[in-house]
Every structure is written in C-alpha cells, then in structure tokens.
C-alpha positions in Angstrom: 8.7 -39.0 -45.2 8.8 -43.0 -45.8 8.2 -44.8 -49.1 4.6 -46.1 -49.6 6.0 -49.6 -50.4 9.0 -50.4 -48.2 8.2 -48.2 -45.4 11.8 -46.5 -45.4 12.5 -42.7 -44.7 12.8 -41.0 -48.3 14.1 -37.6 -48.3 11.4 -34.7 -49.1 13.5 -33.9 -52.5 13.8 -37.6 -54.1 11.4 -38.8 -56.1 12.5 -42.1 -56.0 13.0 -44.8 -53.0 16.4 -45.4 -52.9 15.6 -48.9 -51.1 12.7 -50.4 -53.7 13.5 -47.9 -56.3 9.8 -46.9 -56.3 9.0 -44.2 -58.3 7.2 -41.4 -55.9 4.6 -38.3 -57.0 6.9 -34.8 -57.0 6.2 -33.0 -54.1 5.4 -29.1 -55.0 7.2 -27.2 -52.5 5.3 -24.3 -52.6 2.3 -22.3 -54.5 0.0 -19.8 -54.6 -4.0 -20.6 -54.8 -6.6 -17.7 -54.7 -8.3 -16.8 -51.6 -11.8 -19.4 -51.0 -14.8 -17.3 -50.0 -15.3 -17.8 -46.3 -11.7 -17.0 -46.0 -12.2 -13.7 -47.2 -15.0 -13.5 -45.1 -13.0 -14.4 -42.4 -10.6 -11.8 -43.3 -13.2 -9.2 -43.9 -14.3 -10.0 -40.3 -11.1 -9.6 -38.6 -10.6 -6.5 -40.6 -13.9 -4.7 -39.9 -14.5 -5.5 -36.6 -11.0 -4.2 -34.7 -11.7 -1.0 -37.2 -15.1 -0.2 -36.4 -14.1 -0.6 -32.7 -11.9 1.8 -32.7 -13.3 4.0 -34.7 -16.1 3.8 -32.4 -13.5 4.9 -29.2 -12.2 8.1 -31.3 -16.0 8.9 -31.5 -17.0 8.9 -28.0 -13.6 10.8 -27.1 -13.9 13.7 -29.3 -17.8 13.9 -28.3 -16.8 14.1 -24.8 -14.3 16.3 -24.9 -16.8 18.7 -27.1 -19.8 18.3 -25.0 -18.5 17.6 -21.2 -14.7 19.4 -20.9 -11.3 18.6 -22.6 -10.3 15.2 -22.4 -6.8 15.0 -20.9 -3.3 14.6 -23.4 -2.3 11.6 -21.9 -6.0 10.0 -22.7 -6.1 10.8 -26.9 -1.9 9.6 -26.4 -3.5 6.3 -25.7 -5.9 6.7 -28.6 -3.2 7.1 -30.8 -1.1 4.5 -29.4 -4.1 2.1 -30.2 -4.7 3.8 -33.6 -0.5 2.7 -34.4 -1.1 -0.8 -33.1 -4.2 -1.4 -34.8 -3.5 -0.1 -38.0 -0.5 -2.6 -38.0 -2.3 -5.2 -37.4 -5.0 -4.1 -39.8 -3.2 -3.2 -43.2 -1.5 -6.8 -42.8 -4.8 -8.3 -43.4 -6.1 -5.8 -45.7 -2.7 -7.1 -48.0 -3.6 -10.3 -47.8 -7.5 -9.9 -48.6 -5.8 -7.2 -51.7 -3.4 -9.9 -52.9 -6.5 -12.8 -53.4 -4.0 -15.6 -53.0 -2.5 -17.8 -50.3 0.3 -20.0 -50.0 0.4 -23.4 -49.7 4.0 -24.8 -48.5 5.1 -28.0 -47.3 7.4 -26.9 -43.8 8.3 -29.3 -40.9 6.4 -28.2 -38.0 9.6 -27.7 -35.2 7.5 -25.9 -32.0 4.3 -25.7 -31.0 3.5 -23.0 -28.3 0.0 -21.8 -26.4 -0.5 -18.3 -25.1 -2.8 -16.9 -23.0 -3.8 -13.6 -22.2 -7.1 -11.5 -21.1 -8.6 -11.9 -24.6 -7.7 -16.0 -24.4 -5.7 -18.6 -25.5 -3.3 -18.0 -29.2 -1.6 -20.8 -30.5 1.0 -20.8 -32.8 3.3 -23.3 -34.9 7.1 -22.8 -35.5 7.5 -24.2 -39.2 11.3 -23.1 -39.9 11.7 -21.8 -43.0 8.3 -20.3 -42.9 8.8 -18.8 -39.0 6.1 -18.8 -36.8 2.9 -18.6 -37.7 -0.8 -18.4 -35.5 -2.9 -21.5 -35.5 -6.6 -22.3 -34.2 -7.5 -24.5 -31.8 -8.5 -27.7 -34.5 -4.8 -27.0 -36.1 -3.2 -26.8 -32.8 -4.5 -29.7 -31.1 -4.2 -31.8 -34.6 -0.1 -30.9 -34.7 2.7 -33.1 -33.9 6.0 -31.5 -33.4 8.0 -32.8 -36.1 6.0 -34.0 -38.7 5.9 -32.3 -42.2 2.3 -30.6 -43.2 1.0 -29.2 -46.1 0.2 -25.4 -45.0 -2.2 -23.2 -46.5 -1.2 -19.7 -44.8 -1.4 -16.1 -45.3 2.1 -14.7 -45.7 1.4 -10.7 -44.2 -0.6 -12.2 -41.4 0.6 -15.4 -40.7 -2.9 -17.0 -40.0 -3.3 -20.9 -41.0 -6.0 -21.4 -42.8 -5.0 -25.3 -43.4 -3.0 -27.6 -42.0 -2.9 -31.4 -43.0 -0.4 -33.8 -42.6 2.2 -35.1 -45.9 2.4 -38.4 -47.0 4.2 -40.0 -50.3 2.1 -41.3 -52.8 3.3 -43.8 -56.0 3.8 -42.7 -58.7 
C-alpha cells in the first residue's frame, strides 16, 4: 500500500509512513459482519434450487421403477452418486446461511483463473492466506493480480460476496 502523502510503499502492518512520518488509519485484518438480506436470499436460492432438483430426479426414478419395470442398479448408483455430491455442496451453504455472518479480510489477490464447463464460465481468485475462493463475473473482470482487496466472503463456501480495492487513509 503507499502513503496518502508521499506516495511511498508502506507496509500493510505500519501505521505510520516511515518516509513523512504520517500517521495512517489501522487497517482491521479481518472480521465478521452479519449476513445482508439479498445475500441470504442469494444463499437460499443456491440452496433450494440444486435440492429441489434433485429431489425432483429421485421422484421420477422411484415412479418409474413402480409403474413401468425396475430401474436398473447402475441407474439409482448414479442417483446416489449425485445425492453425495450435492449434499456436499449443499450443507456448505446451509452453514454459512446457519452461521448469519461473513468475513471480511484484507488478502493480496496472487491468481486469477476462468473455467469453463457445460454449465459456463467459474471464475475464481487465489488470495493466499485465504486460498482460493469463486468470484462473479463484475469481481473477476474488476481484479488485478496483485493488488490487496478488502473481501467480504463466505468461509464454508468460498463465494465473494465483495471485492473492493485497499487504499491508506490519514489518520
């Protein structure tokens, strides 16, 4: 970070420009703040709709193998395969919507990387000490490798919910 007044890199632990001797704000390093609304929503969302998904698979499975004939081993194998998976992902979210708080931490942002797949692009941020975590596209294409951010995450899921860039502030 660099020293409002002399412009000179300052160390993210000084609170003092060892150039001007400027006295800078503290920087809190981390903390906890209670979910907002739409991102419980959001939460709620990503929790209810992979559920009710699958629960809607297991349905039409056991209905056809009552009605129709017996639905093969290998087929309700799968079923459970995607029951393990989704479950996972699932109870991750459902302890972050349980603990009502996310974290805010200031991390250098070290590696930015873009996936793609069938169901589209992930992007995610490597922010050391915090590992790496999944952004969207507005945070992805706002990042520069190497810069220090204020992040507002949360910690089972690792889903940004906020990413804006640090500066130093006088005291």
């Amino acid at each position: 970070m660099h020293c409002p007044r002399c412009h000179q890199t300052v160390a993210l632990h000084i609170n003092q420009c060892p150039n001007c001797q400027q006295t800078l704000k503290p920087l809190l390093f981390s903390q906890k703040l209670p979910l907002s609304s739409p991102q419980r929503h959001s939460l709620l969302n990503k929790i209810l709709l992979p559920s009710a998904g699958l629960l809607l698979v297991v349905v039409l499975l056991a209905s056809l193998s009552l009605a129709i004939k017996p639905v093969p081993l290998w087929t309700w194998l799968g079923v459970a395969l995607m029951l393990a998976i989704t479950g996972i992902y699932v109870l991750k979210l459902i302890r972050d919507l349980v603990s009502g708080s996310v974290t805010v931490h200031i991390a250098q942002l070290e590696l930015l990387r873009e996936y793609s797949d069938r169901s589209g692009k992930h992007y995610y941020g490597d922010f050391g000490t915090l590992g790496k975590l999944q952004l969207s596209k507005e945070h992805f294409d706002l990042a520069i490798e190497g810069n220090y951010y204020s992040v507002t995450y949360s910690p089972k899921s690792k889903t940004v919910w906020g990413l804006a860039p640090l500066s130093r502030e006088r005291a």
